[in-house]
Backbone of each chain as ProteinMPNN parsed JSONL, in Angstrom:
{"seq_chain_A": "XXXXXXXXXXXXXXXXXXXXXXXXXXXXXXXXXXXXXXXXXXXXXXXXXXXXXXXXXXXXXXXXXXXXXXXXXXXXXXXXX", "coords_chain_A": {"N_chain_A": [[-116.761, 9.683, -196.681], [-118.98, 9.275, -193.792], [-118.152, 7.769, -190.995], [-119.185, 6.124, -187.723], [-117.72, 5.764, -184.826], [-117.373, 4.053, -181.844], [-115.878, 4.017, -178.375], [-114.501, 2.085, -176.034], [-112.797, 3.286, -172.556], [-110.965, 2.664, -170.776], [-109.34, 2.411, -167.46], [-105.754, 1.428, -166.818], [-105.311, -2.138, -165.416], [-104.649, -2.378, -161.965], [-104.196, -0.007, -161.509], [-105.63, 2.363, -159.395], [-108.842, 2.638, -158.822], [-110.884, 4.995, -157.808], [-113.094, 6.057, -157.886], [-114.449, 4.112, -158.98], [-114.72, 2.337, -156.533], [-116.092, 4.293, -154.805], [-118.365, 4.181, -155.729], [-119.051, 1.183, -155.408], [-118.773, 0.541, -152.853], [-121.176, 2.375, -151.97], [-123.038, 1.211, -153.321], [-123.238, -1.097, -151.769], [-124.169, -0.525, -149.594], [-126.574, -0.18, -150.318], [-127.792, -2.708, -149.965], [-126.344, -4.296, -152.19], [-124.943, -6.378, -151.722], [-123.378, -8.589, -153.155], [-122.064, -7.339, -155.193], [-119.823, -6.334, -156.533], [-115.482, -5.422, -157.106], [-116.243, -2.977, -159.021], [-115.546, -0.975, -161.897], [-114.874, 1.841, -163.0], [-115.088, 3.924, -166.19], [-114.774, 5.707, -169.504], [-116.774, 6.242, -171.94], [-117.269, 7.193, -175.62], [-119.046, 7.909, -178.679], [-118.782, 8.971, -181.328], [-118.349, 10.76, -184.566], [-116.78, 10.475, -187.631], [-115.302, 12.006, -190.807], [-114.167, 10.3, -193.212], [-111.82, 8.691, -195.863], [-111.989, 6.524, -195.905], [-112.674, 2.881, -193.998], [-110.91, 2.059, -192.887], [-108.64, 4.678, -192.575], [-110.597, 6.266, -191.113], [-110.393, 4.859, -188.362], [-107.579, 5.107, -188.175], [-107.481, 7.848, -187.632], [-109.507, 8.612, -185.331], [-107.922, 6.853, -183.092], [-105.665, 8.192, -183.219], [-106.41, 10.591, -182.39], [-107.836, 10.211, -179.844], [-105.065, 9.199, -178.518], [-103.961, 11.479, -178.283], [-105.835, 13.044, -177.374], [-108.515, 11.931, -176.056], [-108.15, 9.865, -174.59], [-106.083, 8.902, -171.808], [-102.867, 7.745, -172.32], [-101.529, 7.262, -170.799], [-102.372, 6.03, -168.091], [-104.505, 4.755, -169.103], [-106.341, 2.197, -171.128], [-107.871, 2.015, -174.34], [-110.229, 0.664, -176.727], [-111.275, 0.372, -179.924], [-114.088, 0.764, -182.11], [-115.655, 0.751, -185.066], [-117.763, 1.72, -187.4]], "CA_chain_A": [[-117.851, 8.953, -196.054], [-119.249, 9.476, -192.256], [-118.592, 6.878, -189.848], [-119.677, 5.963, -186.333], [-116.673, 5.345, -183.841], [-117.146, 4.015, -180.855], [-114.699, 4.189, -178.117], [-114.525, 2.346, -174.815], [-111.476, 3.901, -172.444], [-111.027, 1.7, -169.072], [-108.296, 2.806, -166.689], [-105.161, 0.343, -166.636], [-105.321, -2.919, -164.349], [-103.414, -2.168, -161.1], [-104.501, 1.97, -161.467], [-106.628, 2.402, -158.183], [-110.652, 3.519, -159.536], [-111.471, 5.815, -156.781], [-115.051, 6.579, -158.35], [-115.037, 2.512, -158.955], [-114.244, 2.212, -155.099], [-116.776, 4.507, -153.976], [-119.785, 3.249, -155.816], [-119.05, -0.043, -154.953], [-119.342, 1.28, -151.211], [-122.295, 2.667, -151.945], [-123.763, -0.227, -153.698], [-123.007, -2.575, -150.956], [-124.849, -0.256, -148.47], [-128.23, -0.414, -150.139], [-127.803, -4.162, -149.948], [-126.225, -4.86, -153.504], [-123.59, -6.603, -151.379], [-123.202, -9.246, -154.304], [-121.527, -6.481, -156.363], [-117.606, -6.3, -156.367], [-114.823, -4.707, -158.224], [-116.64, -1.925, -160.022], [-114.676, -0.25, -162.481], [-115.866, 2.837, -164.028], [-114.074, 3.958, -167.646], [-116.09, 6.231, -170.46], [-117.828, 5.572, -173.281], [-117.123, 7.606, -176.38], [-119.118, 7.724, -179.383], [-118.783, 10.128, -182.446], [-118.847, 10.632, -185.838], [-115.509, 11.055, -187.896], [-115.377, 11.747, -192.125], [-112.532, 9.729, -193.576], [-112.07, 8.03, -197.135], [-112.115, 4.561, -195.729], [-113.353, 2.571, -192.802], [-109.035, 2.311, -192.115], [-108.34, 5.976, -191.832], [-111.47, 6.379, -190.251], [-109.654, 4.325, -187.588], [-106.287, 6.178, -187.794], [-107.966, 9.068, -187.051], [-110.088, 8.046, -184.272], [-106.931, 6.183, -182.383], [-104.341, 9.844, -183.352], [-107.686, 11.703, -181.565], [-107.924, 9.279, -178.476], [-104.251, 8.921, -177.357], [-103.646, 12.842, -177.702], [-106.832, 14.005, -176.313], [-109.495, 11.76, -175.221], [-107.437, 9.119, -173.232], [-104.578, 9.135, -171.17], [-102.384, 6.466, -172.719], [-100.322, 6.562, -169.609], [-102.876, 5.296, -167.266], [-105.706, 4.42, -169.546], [-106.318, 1.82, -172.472], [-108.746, 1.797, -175.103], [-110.916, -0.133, -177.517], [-112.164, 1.256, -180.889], [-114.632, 0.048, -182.969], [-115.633, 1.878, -186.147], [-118.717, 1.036, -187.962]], "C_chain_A": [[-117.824, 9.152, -194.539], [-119.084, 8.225, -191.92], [-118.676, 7.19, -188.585], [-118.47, 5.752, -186.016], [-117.196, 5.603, -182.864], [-116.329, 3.6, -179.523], [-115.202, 3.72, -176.646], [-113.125, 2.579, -173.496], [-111.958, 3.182, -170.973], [-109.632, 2.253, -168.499], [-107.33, 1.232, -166.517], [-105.286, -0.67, -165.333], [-103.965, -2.716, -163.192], [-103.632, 0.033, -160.832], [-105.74, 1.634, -160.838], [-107.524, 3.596, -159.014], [-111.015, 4.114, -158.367], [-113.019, 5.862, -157.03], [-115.452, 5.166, -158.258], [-115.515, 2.12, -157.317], [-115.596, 2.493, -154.74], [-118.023, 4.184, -154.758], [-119.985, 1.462, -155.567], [-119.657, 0.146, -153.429], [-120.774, 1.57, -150.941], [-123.574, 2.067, -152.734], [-124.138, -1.21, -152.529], [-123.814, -1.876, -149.144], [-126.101, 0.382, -148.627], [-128.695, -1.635, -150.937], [-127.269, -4.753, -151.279], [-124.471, -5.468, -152.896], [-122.726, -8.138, -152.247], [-122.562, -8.863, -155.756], [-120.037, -6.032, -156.16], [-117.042, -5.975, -157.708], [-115.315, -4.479, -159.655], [-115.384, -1.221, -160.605], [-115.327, 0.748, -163.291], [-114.642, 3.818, -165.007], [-115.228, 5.154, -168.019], [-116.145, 5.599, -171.285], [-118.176, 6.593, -174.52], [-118.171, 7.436, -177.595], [-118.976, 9.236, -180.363], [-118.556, 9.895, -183.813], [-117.672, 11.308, -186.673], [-116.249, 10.727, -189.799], [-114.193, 11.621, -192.768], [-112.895, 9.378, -195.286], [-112.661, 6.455, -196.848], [-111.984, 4.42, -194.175], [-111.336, 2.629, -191.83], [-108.286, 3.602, -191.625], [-109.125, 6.222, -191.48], [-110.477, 6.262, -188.635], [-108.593, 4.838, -186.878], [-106.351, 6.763, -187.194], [-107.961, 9.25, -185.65], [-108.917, 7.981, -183.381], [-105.873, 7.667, -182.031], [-105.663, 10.093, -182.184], [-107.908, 11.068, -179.968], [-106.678, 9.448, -177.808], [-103.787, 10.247, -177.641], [-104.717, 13.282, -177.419], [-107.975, 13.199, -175.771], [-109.081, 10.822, -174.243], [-106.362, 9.53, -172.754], [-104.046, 7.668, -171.246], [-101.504, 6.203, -171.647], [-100.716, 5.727, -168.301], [-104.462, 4.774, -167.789], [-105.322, 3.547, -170.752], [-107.923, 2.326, -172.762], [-109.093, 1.217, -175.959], [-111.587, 0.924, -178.382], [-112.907, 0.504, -182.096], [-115.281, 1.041, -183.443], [-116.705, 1.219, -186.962], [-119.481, 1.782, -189.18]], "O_chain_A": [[-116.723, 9.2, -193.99], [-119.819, 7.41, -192.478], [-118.345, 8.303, -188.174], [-117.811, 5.47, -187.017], [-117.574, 6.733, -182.553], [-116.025, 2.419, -179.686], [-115.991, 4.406, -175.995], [-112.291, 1.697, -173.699], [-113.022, 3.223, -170.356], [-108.803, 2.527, -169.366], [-107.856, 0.164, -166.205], [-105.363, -0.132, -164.229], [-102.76, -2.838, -163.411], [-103.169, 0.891, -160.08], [-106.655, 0.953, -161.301], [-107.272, 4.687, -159.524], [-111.753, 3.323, -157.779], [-113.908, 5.668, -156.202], [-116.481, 4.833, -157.67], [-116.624, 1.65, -157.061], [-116.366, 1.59, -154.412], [-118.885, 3.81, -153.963], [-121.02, 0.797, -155.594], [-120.801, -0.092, -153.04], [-121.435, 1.162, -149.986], [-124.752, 2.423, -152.709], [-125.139, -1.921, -152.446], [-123.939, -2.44, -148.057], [-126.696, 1.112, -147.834], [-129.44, -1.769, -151.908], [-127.787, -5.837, -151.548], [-123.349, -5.2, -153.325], [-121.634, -8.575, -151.884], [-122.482, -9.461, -156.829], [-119.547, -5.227, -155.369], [-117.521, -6.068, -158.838], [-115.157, -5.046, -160.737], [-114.388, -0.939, -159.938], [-116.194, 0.512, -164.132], [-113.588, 4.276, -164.567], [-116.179, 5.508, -167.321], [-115.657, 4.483, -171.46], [-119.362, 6.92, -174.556], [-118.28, 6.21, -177.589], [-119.097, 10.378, -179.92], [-118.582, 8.728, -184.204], [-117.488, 12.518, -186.538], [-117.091, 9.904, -190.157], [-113.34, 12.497, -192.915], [-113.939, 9.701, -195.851], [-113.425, 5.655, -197.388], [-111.515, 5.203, -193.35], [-110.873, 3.032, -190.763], [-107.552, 3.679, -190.639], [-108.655, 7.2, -190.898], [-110.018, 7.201, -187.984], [-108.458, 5.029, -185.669], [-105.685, 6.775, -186.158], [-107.098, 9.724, -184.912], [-108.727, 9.033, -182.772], [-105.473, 8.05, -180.932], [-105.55, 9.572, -181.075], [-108.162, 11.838, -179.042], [-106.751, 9.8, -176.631], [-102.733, 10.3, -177.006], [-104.511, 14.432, -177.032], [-108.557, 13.809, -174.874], [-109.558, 10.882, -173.11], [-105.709, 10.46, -173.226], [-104.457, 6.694, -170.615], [-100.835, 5.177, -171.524], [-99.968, 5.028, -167.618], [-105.381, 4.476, -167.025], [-104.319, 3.819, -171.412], [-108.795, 2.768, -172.013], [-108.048, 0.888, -176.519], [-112.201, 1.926, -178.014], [-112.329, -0.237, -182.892], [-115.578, 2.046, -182.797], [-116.492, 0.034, -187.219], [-120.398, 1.215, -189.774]]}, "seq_chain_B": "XXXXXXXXXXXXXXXXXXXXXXXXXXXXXXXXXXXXXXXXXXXXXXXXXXXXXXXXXXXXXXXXXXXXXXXXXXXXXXXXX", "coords_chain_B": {"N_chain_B": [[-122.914, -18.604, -158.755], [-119.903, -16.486, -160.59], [-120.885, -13.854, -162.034], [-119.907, -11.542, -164.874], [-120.127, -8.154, -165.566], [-120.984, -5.862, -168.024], [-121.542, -2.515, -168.723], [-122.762, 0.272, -170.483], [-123.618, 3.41, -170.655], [-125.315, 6.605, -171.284], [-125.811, 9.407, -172.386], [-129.475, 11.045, -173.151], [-131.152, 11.072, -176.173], [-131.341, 14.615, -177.138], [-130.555, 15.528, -174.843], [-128.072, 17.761, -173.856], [-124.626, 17.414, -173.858], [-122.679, 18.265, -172.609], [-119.995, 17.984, -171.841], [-119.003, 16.525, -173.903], [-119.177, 18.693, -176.335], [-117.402, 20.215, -175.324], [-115.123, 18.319, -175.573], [-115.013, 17.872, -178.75], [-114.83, 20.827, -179.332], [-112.456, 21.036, -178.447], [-110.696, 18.944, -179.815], [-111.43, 20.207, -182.895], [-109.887, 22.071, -182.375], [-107.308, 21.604, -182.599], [-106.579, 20.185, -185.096], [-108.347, 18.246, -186.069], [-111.054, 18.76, -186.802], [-112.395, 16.612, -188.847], [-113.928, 15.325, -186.963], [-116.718, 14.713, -185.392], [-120.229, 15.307, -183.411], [-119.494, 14.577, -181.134], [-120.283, 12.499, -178.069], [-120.551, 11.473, -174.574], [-120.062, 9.502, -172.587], [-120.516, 6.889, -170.02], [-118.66, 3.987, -169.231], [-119.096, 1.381, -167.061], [-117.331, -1.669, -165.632], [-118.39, -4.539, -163.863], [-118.333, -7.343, -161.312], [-120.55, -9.863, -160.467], [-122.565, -11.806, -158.178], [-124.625, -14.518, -158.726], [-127.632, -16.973, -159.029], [-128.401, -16.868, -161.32], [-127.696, -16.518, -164.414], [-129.68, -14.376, -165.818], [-130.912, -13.601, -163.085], [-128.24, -12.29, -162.348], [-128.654, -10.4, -164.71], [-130.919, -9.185, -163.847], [-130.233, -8.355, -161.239], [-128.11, -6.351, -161.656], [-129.278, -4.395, -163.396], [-131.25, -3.194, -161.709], [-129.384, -2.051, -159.548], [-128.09, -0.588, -161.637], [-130.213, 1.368, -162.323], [-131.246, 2.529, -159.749], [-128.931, 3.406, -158.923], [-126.205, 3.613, -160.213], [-127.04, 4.954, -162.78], [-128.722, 7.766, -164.033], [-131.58, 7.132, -164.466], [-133.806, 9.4, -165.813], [-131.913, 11.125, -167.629], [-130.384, 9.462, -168.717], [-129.53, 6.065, -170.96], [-129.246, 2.96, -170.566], [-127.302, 0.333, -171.476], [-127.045, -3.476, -171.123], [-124.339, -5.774, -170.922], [-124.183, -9.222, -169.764], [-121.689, -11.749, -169.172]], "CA_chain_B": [[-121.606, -17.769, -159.76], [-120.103, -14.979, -160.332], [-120.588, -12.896, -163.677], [-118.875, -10.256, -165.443], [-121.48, -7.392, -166.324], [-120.438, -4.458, -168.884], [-122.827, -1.547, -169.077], [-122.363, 1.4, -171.599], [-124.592, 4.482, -170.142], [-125.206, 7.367, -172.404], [-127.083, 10.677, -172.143], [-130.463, 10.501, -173.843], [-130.748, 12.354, -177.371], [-132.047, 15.599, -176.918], [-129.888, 16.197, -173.539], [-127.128, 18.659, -174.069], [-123.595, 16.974, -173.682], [-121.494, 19.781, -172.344], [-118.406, 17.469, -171.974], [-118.908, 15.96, -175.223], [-118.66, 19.466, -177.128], [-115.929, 20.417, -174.747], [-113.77, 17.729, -176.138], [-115.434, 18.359, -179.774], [-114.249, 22.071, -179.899], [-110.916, 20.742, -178.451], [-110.708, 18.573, -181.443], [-111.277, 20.89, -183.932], [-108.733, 22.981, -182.06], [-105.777, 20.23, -182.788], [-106.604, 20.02, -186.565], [-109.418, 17.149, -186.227], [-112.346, 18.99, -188.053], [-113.116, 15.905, -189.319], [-114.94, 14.338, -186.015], [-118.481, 15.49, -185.091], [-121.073, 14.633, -182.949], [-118.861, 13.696, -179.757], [-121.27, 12.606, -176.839], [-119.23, 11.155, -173.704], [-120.641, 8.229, -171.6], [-119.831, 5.942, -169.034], [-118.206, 2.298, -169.071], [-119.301, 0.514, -165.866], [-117.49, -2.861, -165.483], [-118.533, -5.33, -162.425], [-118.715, -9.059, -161.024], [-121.719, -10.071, -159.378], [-122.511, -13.038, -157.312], [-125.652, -14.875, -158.673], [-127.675, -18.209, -159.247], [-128.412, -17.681, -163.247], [-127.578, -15.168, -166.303], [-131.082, -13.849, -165.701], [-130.758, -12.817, -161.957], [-127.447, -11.309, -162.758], [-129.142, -9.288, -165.2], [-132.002, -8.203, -162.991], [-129.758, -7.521, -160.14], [-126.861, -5.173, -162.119], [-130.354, -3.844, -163.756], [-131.865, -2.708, -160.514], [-128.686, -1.343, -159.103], [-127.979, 0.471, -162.431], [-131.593, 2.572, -162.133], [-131.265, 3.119, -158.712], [-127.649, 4.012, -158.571], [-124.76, 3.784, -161.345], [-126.93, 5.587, -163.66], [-129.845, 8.384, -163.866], [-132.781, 6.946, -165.931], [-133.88, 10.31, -166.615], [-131.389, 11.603, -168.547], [-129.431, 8.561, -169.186], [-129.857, 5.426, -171.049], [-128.23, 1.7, -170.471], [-127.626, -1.164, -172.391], [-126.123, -4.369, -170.145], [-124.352, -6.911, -171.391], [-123.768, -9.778, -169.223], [-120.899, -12.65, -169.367]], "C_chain_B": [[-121.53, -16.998, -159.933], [-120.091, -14.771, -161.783], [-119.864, -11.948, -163.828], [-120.102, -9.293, -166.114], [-120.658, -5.87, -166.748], [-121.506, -3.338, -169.203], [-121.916, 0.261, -169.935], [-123.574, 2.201, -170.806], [-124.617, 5.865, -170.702], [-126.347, 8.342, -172.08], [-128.193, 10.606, -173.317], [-130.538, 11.105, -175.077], [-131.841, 13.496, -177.108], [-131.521, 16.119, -175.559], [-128.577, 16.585, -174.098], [-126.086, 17.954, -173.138], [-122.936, 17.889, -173.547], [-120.131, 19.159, -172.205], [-117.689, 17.084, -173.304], [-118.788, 17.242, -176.368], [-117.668, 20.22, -176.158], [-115.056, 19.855, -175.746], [-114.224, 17.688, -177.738], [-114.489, 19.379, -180.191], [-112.885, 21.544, -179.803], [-109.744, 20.187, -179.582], [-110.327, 18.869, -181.964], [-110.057, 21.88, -183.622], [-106.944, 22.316, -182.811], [-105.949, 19.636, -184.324], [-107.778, 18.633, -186.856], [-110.825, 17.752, -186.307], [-112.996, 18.102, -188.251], [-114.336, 14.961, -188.283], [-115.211, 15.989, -185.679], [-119.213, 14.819, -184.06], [-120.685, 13.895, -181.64], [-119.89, 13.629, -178.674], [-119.929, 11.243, -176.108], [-120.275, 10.401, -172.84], [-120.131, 7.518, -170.891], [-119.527, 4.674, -169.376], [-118.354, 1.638, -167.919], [-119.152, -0.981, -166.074], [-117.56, -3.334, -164.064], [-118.467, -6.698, -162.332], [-119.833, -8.317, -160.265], [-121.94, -11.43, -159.502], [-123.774, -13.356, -157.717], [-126.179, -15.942, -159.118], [-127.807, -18.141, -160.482], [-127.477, -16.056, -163.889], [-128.328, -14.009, -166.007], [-131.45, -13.105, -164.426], [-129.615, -11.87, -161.994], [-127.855, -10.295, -163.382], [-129.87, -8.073, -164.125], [-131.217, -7.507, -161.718], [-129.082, -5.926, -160.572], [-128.235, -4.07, -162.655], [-130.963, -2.798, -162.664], [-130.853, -1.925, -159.98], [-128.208, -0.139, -160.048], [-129.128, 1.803, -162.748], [-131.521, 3.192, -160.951], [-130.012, 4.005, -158.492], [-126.684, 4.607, -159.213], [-125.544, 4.799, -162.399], [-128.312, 6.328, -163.169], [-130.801, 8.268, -164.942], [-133.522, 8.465, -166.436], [-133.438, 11.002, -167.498], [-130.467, 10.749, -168.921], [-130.14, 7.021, -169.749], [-128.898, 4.346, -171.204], [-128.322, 0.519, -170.938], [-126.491, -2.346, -171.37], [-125.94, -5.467, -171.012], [-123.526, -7.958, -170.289], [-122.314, -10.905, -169.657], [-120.839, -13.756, -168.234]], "O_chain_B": [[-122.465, -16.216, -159.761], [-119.408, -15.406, -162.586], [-119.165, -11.492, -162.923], [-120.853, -9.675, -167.011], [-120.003, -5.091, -166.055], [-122.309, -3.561, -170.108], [-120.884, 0.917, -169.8], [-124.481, 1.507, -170.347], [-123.526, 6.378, -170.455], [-127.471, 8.104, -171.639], [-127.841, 10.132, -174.397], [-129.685, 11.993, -175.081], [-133.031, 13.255, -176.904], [-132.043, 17.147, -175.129], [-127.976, 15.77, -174.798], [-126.328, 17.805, -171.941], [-122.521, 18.442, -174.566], [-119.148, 19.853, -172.464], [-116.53, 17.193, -173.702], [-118.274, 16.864, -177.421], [-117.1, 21.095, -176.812], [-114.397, 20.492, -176.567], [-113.198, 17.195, -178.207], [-113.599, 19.21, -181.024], [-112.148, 21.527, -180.789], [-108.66, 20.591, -180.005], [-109.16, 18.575, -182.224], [-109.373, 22.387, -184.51], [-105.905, 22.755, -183.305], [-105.377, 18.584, -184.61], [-107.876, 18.177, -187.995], [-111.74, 17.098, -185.806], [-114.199, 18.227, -188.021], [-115.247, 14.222, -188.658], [-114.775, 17.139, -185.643], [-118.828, 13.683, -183.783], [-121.274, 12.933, -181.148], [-120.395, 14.699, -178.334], [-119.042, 10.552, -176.608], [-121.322, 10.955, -172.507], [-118.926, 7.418, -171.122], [-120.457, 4.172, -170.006], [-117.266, 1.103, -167.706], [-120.081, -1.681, -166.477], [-116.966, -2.75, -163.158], [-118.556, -7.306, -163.399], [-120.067, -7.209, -159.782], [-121.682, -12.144, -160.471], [-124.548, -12.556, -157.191], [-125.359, -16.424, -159.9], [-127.45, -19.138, -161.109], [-126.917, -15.0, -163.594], [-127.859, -12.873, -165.931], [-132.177, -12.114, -164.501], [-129.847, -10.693, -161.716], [-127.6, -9.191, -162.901], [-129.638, -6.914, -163.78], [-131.487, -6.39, -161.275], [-129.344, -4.816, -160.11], [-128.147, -2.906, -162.266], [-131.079, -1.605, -162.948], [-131.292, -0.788, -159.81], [-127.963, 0.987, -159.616], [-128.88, 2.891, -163.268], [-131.712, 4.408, -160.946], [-130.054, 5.122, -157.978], [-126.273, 5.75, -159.016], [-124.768, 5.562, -162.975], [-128.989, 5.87, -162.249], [-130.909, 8.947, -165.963], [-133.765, 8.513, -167.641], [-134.209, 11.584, -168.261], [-129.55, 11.266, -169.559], [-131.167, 6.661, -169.173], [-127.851, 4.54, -171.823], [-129.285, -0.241, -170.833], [-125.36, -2.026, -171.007], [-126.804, -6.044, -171.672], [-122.387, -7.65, -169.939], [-121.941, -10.641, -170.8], [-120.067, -14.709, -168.342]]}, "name": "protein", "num_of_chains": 2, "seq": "XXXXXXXXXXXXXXXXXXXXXXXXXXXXXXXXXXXXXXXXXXXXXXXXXXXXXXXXXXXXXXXXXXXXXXXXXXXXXXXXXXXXXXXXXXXXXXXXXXXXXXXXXXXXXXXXXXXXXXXXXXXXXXXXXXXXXXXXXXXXXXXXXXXXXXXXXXXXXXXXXX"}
């Protein structure tokens, strides 16, 4: 069976967001100075074929912390639908 | 008050994900065949400073068209807190 997985990957708390940083900067200097600690992560979705919604999952999670995150300075969230 | 605003930002369908079959082929390279369909998107989390729910929206709204994301080839779903 096909499922959906979607995957959101945020950089650990305390790991300086450079990209977060500078759109904040550049938020706050065309007046969106009401906008503070941006954090910018990705946003995964794809389409895995397992037996069950649980190795679906497996999968997904094996496929994330050897190639789409970096478990050493990144978490992630997976939801499988 | 301040909110917590989560935005997911995603290339539109019919725009060619060149990162997203990057890490696809990569995939299939590492014995994961079984995922398809990888498209790669952004996670933008923020606070913002505002009097309701509803201005929060409209503000992170307005800054996400103008700035965090490109309404032409991207599309954003916000969820506030």
């Amino acid at each position: 069976m096909k499922y959906l997985a979607k995957m959101t990957i945020t950089l650990r708390d305390g790991i300086l967001d450079v990209q977060g940083k500078t759109v904040e900067h550049a938020l706050h200097s065309i007046e969106f100075e009401m906008i503070e600690n941006v954090r910018i992560g990705k946003y995964v979705v794809l389409e895995v074929e397992a037996d069950s919604k649980k190795e679906a999952r497996e999968l997904v999670d094996s496929a994330c912390s050897k190639l789409i995150a970096n478990p050493i300075i990144e978490d992630y969230v997976i939801t499988i639908e």
